[in-house]
N, C-alpha and C positions, 0 to 999 in steps of 0.2 A: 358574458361569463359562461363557462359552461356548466355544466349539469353534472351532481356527480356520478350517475350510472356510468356518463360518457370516460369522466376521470378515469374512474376505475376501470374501465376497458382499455381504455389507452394502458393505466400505468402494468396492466394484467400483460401487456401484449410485448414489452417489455423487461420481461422477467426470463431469466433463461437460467440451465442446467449449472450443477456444479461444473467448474473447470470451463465456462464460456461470459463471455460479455456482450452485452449487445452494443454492437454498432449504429450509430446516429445516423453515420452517411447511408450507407447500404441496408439501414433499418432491418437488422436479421442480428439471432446470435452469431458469433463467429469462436473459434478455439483462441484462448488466454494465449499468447506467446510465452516460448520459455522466458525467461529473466524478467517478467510482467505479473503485476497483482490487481485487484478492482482496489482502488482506491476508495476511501470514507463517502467520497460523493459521487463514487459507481462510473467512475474512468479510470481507465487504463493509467498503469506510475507504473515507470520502473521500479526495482527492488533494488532496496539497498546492496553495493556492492563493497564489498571487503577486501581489501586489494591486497593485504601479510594473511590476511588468512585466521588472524587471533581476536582479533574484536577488542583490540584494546588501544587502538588507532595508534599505536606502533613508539608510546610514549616509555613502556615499559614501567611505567608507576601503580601503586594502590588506588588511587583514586582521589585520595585524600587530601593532596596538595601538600604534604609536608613533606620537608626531607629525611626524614627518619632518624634524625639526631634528637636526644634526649638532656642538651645541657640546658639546666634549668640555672643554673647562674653564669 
């Protein structure tokens, strides 16, 4: 098991600048690619891509699921 001075050295060695990620293979920060974010568990994801452009995945609805008719009998 190790020790944690050691932990904390490693995970210290590990940490890098805004706009970079560290690299596992080549163990060094490297620059984010464009269309790339650090993901929740600190790897590289692509970023969601929006292919119309409206962010409303192109259904043209409220959201609601209903059809917007109002007969109540």
């Amino acid at each position: 098991m190790k020790k944690f001075n050691t932990f904390i050295e490693e995970s210290s060695k590990k940490r890098c600048p805004p706009g970079q990620y560290y690299c596992f293979d080549e163990k060094k920060c490297k620059k984010t690619p464009k269309g790339y974010h650090i993901g929740g568990r600190g790897y590289l994801e692509r970023d969601d891509e929006e292919s119309n452009g409206n962010g409303n995945g192109g259904n043209g609805g409220n959201g609601n699921g209903g059809d917007g008719g109002g007969g109540g009998e």
